[in-house]
ROLUMLUM-704862 format. One line per 3 residues: for each residue x, y, z of C-alpha. Coordinates in steps of 0.05 Angstrom, whole numbers, plus 32768, in hexadecimal, padded with zeros to 4 digits. Layout:
// ROLUMLUM-704862
X,Y,Z ~ ...
// end
This chain:
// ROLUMLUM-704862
8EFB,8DBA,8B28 ~ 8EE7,8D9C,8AEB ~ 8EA3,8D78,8ADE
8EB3,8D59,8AA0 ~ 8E9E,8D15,8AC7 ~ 8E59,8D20,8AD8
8E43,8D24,8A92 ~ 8E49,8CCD,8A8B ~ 8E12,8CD7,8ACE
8DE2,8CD8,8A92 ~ 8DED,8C9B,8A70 ~ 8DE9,8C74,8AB5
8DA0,8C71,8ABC ~ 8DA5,8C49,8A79 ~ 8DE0,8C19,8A89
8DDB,8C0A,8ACF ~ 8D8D,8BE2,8AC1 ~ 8DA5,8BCC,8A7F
8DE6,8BAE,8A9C ~ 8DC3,8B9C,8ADE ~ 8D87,8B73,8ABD
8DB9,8B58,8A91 ~ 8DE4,8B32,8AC3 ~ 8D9F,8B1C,8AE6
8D86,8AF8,8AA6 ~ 8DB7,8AB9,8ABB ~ 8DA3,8AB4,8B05
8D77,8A81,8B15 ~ 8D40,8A89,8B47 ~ 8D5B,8A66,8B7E
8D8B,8AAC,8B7B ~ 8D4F,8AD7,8B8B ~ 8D6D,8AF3,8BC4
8DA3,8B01,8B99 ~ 8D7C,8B1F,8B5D ~ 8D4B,8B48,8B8B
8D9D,8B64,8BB0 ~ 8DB0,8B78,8B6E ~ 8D6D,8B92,8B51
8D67,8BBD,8B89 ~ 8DAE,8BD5,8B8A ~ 8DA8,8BE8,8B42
8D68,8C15,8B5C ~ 8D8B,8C37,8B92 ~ 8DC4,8C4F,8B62
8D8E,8C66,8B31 ~ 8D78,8C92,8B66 ~ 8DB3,8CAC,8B78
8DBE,8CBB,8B2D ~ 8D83,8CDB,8B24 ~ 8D8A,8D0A,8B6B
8DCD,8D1A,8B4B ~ 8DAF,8D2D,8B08 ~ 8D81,8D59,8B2D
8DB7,8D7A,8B50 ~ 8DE9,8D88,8B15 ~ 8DB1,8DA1,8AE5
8D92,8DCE,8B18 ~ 8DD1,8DE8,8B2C ~ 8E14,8DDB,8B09
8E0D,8DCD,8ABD ~ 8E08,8E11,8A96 ~ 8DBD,8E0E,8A80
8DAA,8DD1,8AA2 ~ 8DAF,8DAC,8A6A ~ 8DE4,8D75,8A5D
8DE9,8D4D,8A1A ~ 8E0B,8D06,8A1B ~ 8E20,8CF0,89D5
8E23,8CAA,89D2 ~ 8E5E,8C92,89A9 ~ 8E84,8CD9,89A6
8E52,8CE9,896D ~ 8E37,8D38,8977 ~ 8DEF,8D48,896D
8DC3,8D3D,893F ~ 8DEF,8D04,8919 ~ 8DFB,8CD5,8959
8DD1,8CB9,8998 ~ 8DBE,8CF7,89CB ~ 8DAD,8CF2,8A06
8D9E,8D2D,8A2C ~ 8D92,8D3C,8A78 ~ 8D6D,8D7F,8A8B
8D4A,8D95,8ACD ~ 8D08,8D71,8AB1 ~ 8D25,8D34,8A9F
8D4C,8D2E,8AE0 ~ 8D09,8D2B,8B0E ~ 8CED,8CFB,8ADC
8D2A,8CCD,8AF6 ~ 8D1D,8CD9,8B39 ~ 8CD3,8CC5,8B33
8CE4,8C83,8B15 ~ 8D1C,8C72,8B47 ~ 8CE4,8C7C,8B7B
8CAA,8C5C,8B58 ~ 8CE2,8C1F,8B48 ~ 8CF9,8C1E,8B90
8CB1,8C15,8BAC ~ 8C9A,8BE7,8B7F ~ 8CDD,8BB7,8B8D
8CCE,8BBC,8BD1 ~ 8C90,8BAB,8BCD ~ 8C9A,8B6D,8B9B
8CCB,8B4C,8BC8 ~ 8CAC,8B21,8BEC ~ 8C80,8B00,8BBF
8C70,8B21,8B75 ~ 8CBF,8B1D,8B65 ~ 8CB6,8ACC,8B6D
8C92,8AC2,8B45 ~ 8CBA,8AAD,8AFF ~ 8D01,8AB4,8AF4
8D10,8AFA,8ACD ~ 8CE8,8B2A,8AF4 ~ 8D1F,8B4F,8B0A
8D37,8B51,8AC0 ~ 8D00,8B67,8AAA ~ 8CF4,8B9A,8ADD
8D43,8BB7,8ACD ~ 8D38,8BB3,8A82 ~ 8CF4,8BD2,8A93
8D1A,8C18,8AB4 ~ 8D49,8C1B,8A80 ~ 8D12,8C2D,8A4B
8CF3,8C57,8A74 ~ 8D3E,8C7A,8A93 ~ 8D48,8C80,8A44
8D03,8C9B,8A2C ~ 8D08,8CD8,8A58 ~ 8D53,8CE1,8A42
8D58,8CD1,89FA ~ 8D59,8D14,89C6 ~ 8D4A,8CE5,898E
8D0E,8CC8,8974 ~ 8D27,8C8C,895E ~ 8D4E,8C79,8999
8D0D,8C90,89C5 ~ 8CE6,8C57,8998 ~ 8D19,8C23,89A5
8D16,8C39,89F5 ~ 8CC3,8C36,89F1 ~ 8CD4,8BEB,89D9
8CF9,8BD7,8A0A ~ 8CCF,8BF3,8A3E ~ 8C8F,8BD3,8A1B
8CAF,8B92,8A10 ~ 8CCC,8B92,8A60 ~ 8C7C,8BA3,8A71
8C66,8B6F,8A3F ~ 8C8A,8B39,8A6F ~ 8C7A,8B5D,8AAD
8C32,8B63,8AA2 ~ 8C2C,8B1A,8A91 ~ 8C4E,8B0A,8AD4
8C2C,8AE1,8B05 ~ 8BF7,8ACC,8ACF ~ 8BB0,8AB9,8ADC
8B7C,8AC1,8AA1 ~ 8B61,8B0B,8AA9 ~ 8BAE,8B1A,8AA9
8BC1,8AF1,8A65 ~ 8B81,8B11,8A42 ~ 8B8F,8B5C,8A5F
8BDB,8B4E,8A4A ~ 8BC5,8B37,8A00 ~ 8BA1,8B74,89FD
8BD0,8BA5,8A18 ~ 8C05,8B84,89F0 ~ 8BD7,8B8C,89AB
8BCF,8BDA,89B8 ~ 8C1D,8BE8,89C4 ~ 8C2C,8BBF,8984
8BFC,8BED,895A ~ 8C1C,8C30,8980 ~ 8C5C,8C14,8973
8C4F,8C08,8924 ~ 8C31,8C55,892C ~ 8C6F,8C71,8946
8C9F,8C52,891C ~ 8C6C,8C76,88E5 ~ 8C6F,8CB3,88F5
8CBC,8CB0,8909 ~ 8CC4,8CA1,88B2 ~ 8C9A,8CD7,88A6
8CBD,8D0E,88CE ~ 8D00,8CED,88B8 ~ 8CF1,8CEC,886B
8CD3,8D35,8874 ~ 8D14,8D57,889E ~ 8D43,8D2A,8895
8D54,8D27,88E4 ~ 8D30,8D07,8919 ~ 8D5F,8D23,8956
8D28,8D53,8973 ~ 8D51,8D8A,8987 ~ 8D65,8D89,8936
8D1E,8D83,8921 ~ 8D0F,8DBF,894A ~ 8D45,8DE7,8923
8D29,8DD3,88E6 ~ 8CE3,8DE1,88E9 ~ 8CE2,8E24,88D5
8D0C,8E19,8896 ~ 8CC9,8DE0,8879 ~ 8CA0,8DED,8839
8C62,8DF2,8846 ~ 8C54,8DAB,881D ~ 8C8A,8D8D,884D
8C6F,8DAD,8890 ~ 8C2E,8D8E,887B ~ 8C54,8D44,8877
8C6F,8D50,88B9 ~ 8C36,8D64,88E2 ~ 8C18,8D24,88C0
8C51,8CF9,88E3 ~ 8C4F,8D1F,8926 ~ 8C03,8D0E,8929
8C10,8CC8,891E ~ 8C59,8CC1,8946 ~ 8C20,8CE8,8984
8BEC,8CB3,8974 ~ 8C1C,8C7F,8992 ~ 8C2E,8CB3,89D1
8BE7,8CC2,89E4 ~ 8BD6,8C7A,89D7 ~ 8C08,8C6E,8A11
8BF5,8CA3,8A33 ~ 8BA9,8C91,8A36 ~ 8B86,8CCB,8A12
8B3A,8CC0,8A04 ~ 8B2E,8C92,89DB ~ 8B73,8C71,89DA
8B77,8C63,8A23 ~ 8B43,8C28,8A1F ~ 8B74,8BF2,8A34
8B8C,8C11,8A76 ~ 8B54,8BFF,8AB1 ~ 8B5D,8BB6,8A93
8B9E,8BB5,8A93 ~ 8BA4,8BDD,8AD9 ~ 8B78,8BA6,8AF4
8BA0,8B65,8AE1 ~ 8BE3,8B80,8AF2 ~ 8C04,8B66,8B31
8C0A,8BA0,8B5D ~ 8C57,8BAD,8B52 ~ 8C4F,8BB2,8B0A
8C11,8BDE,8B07 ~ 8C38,8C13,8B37 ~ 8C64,8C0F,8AF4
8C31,8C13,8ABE ~ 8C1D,8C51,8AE4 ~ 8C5C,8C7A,8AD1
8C5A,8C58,8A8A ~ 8C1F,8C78,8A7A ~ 8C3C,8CBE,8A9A
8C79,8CAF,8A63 ~ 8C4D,8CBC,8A2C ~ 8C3A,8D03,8A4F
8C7A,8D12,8A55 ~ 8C91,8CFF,8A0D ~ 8C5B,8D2C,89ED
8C71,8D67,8A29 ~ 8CB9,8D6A,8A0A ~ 8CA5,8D60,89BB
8C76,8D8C,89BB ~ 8C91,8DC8,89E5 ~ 8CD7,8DBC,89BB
8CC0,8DB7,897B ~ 8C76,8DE1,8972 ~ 8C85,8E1B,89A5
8C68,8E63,8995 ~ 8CA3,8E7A,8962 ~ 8CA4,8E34,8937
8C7E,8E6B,8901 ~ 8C4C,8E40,88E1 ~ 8C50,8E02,890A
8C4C,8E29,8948 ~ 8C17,8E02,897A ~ 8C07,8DD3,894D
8BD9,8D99,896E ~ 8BCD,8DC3,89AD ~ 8B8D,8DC8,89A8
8B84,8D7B,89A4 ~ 8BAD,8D6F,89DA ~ 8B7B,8DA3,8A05
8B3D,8D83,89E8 ~ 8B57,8D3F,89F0 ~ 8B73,8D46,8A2F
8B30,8D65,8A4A ~ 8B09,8D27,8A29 ~ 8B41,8CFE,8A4F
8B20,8D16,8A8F ~ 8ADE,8D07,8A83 ~ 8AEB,8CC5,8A6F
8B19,8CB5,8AA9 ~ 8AEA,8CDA,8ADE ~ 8AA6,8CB0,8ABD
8AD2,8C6D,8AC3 ~ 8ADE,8C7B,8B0E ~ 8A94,8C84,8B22
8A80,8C4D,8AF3 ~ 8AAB,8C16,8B0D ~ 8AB4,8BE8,8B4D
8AF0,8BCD,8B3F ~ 8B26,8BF0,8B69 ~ 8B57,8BDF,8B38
8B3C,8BF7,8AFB ~ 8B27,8C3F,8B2C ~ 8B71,8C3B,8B38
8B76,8C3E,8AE4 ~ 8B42,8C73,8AD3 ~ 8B62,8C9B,8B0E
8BA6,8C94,8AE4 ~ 8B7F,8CA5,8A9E ~ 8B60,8CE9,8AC1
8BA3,8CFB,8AD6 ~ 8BC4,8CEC,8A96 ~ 8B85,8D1C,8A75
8B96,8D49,8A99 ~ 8BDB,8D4F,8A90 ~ 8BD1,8D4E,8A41
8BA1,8D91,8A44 ~ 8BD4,8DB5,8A76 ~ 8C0B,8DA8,8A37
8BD0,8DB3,8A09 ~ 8BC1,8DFB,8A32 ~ 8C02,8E0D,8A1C
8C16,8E3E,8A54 ~ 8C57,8E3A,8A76 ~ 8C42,8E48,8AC9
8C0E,8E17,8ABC ~ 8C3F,8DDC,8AA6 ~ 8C62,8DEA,8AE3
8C1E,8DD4,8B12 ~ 8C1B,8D9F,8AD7 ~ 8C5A,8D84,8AE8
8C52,8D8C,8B35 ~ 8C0D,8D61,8B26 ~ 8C35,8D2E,8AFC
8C61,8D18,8B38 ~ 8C2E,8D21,8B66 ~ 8BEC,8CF6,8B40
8C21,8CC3,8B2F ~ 8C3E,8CB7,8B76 ~ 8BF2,8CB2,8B8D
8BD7,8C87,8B5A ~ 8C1B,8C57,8B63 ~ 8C10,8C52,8BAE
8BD1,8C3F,8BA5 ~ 8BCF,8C0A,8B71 ~ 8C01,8BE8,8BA8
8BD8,8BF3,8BE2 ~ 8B97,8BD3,8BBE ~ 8BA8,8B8A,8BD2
8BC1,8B98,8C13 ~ 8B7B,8BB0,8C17 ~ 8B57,8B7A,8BF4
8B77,8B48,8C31 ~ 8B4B,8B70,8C63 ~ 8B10,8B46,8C44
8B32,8B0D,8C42 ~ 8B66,8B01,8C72 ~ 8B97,8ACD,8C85
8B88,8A8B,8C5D ~ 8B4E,8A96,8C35 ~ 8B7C,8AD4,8C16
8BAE,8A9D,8C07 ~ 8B76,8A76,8BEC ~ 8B5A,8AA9,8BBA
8BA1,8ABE,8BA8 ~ 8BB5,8A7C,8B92 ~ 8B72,8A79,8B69
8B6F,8ABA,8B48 ~ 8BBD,8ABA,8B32 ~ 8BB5,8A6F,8B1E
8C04,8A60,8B28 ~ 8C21,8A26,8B44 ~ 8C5E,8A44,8B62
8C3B,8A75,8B85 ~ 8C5C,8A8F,8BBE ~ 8C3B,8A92,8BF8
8C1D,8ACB,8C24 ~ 8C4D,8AF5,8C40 ~ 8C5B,8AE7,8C88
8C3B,8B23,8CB2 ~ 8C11,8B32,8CF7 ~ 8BCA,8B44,8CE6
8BCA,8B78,8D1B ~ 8B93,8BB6,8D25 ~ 8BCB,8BEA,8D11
8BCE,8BC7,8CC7 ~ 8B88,8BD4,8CC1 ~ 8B95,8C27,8CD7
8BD1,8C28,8CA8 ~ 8BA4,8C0C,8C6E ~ 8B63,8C3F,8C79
8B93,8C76,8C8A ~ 8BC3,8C6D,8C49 ~ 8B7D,8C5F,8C22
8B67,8CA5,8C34 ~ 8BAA,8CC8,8C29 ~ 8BAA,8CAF,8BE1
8B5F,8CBE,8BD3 ~ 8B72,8D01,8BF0 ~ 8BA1,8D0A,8BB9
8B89,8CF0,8B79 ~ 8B4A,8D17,8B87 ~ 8B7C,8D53,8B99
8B58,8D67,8BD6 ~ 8B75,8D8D,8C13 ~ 8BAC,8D81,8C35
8BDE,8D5C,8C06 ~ 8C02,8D57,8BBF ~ 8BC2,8D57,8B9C
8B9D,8D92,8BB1 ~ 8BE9,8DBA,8BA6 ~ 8BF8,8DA4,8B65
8BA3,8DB8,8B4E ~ 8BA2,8DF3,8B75 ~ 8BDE,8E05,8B4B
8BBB,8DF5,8B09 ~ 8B88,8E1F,8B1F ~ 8BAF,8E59,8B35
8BD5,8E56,8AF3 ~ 8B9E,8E5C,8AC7 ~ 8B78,8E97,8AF2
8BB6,8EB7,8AF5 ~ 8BE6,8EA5,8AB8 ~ 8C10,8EDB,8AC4
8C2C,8F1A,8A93 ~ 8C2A,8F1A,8A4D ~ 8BFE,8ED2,8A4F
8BBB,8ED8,8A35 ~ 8B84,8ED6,8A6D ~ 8B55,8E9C,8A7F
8B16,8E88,8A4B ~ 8AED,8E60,8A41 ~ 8B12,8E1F,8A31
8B47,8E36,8A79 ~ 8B00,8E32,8AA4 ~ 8AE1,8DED,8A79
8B2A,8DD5,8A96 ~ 8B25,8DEF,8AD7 ~ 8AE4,8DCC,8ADE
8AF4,8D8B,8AC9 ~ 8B2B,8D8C,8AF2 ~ 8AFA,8D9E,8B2F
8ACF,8D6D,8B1E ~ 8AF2,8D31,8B10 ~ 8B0B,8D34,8B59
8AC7,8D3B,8B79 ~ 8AB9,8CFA,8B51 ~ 8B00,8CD7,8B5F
8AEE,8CED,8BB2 ~ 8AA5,8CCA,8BA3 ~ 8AB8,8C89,8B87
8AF5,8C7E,8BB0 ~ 8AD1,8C8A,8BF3 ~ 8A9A,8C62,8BDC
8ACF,8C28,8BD8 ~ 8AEF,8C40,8C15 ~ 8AA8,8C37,8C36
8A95,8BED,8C1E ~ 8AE3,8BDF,8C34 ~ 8AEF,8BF5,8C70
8AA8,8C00,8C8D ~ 8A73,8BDB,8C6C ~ 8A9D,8B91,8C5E
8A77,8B56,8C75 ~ 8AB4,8B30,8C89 ~ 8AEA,8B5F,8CA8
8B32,8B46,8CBE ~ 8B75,8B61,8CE0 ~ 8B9C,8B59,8C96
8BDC,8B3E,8C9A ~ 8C16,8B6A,8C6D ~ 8C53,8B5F,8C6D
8C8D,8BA5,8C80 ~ 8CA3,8B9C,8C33 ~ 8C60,8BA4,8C1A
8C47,8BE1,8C46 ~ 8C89,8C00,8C49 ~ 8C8F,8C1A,8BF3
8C44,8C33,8C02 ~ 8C5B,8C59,8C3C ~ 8C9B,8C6C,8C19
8C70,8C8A,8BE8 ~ 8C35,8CAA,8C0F ~ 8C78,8CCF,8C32
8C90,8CE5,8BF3 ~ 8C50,8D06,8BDF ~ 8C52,8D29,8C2D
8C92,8D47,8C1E ~ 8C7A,8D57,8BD8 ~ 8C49,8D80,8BFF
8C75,8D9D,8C34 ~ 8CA9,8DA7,8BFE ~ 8C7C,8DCA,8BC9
8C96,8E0E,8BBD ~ 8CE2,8DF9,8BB0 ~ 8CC2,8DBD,8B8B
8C96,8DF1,8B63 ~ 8CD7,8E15,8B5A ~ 8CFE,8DE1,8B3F
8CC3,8DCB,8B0E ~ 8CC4,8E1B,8AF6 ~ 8D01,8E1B,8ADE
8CFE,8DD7,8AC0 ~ 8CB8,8DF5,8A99 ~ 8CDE,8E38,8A84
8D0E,8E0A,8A64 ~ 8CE2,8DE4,8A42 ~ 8CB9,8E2F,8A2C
8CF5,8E4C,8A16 ~ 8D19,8E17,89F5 ~ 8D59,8E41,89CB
8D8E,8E38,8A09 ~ 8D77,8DE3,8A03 ~ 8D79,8DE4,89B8
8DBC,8E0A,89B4 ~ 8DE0,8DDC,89E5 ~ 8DCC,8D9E,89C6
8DE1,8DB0,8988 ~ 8E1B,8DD7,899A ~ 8E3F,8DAD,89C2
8E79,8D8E,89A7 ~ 8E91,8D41,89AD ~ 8EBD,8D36,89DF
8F03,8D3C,89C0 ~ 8F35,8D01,89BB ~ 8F75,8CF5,89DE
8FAA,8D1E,89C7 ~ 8FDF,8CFE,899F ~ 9030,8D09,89B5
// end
């Protein structure tokens, strides 16, 4: 049976949002029933595309790896798009992340203004594209679109700490943006090729003058990542901008910042691994070091603050540190935990930017929530309270789903969190044959790692305390199904990310042995042909 069809599965994730927020843009917002049908549909096939993608690269594409050249033009002179185990789970995390904050928006954030649901399509095409594009050009121009979709989406439902958080988190993608297209010249004028799996062919064959002008242009082209992805000092702008998002679009923002991660993952593994001769683990150590000051940073914001949704940010910046000194560590069994901690910190941290104003209505319930709503957010058409029963159970599900996602981004015992660390940890005790053993910067790690979840466990429990316990004025909230459902949804995913761990673990070590031993990636890229014409009688 031939396959030759599944290889257009990798383009979907790009079309169906583009094409999806594209017919959206005329609908008026009487259609919101409509819009939200469509939006939602458009989700669900994402999904699907992105199980699929799992399946096929895990299983039935030689390599796991399947190039899509866009326009018939073969690597490295046209558009590539590539889909490997790695990339496929990537999809599969945004489908759910995008699914549960729909859900969640339905009732009342998705009201407010016309284009949200544009936005939000246009939003998941950038992002479908960034973890699929081979080419750094095209992966600027789908960072754009993904930054211009937030742009809109983080202005929505506007009140005045919004606008001034927006300006500021527009100002500092701007100046990344300006960065990247930089160091994209710089690499480009140096190696004549910016399609990565090219570049990574090339490397070896530099003057030393000309590898010089190229790790100039990958420092500033991973000025621009690590700006996205938070790195100390770069990450100033996320608490603020954690805070002021409505809840739908900070469960976004969370996996934005994880794209920048994942962008500096698959550069640097691809193009500086251990036999790129001279340029071999170049900026490793400032990933470690950086990463490592990430933490501290992130872990000192967390005990420093009140604000539950700027906790919610520096929770997102220590996972993001962390992340960036597993790549930095450079050792293949411990980007697998790093990976099973990427899916597992972002799932946490999502649910629980949503569930913070469910539990904000436990202090003010019923119409003095409305009340304060309608203040703070400072728009005229906004919607009203979702209809709900404020009922003991709600307040149960709240304290309950509270302590399952404290539980978590601390990475205590028993769910994702404590899996995915206990992994880290095992992988740099025991990095296996022929991998150097653990020193002194794998135990400065380790203990950051430790630490920054005793302090995420103190200063989330000491919310958890003035919340639930301690509150002068406590209420039955009222939520509405759509609202607590996606936080359930999600809370469930991270349970069978626990119960599921060692074919999860699995599937993320073969996805890291790819990225470790990059030849088999490199050579079907670049030598597969263009698919050939019809034949002529």
């Amino acid at each position: 049976m031939s396959l030759d069809w599944t290889r257009h599965l990798v383009i979907v994730p790009v079309l169906l949002p583009l094409l999806c927020g594209a017919l959206l843009v005329p609908l008026t917002e009487g259609r919101h029933r409509l819009k939200f049908a469509a939006s939602y549909a458009s989700v669900l096939g994402l999904m699907a595309t992105a199980l699929a993608l799992v399946l096929f690269t895990d299983n039935r594409w030689p390599g796991g790896v399947q190039p899509y050249f866009a326009a018939n033009w073969a690597a490295p002179f046209g558009i590539a798009l590539v889909a490997d185990r790695l990339s496929s789970i990537m999809l599969v995390l945004t489908a759910l992340l995008a699914l549960a904050a729909l859900h969640y928006a339905q009732p009342r954030w998705s009201r407010i203004g016309v284009h949200f649901h544009s936005l939000f399509q246009f939003l998941l095409m950038g992002i479908n594209g960034a973890f699929l594009t081979h080419d750094l050009f095209n992966l600027f121009v789908f960072f754009e679109v993904m930054l211009a979709a937030s742009y809109g989406l983080v202005l929505h439902g506007y009140n005045v700490a919004r606008l001034r958080a927006s300006m500021q988190y527009i100002a500092v993608n701007l100046v990344a943006a300006l960065l990247f297209l930089i160091g994209v010249a710089l690499i480009y004028a140096t190696t004549g090729t910016l399609n990565m799996a090219d570049l990574a062919g090339r490397i070896n064959t530099l003057a030393p003058h000309a590898l010089g002008l190229l790790k100039v242009g990958v420092s500033v082209l991973a000025l621009a990542f690590l700006a996205k992805a938070a790195m100390w000092p770069l990450g100033f702008w996320l608490p603020t901008t954690y805070d002021a998002a409505s809840p739908p679009v900070a469960a976004m923002l969370v996996l934005m910042t994880k794209v920048g991660a994942y962008v500096v993952l698959r550069i640097w593994l691809l193009v500086f691994p251990e036999g790129a001769g001279e340029a071999a683990r170049f900026g490793y150590d400032a990933l470690l070091w950086g990463g490592m000051a990430t933490i501290v940073f992130g872990a000192a914001g967390m005990l420093a603050t009140d604000g539950v949704g700027r906790m919610a940010g520096y929770a997102a910046i220590v996972s993001s540190g962390t992340l960036l000194a597993v790549i930095g560590y450079g050792q293949a069994p411990l980007v697998t935990a790093g990976l099973y901690y990427y899916l597992a910190s972002t799932i946490a941290i999502a649910a629980f930017v949503l569930l913070i104003e469910l539990v904000d209505r436990i202090r003010t319930p019923g119409a003095a929530m409305l009340a304060l709503t309608m203040e703070a957010y400072a728009v005229e058409d906004m919607p009203a309270e979702p209809k709900g029963r404020g009922v003991p159970a709600a307040m149960a599900f709240l304290s309950l789903a509270f302590a399952a996602c404290a539980l978590i981004i601390a990475g205590l015992p028993p769910l994702s969190g404590f899996v995915a660390k206990f992994g880290m940890f095992h992988a740099l005790v025991n990095p296996g044959p022929g991998l150097p053993p653990i020193g002194a910067r794998g135990w400065t790690l380790m203990a950051l790692v430790i630490g920054s979840g005793l302090v995420a466990i103190v200063s989330l429990m000491r919310f958890g305390v003035r919340t639930f316990w301690a509150a002068e004025t406590v209420g039955p909230p009222r939520l509405h199904a759509a609202e607590a459902l996606p936080v359930a949804a999600l809370l469930l995913a991270s349970v069978l990310l626990t119960v599921q761990a060692q074919p999860v673990l699995d599937y993320l070590g073969r996805a890291s042995a790819d990225l470790h031993h990059p030849a088999l990636y490199l050579d079907k890229v670049l030598g597969t042909p263009p698919v050939p014409g019809p034949e002529t009688p």
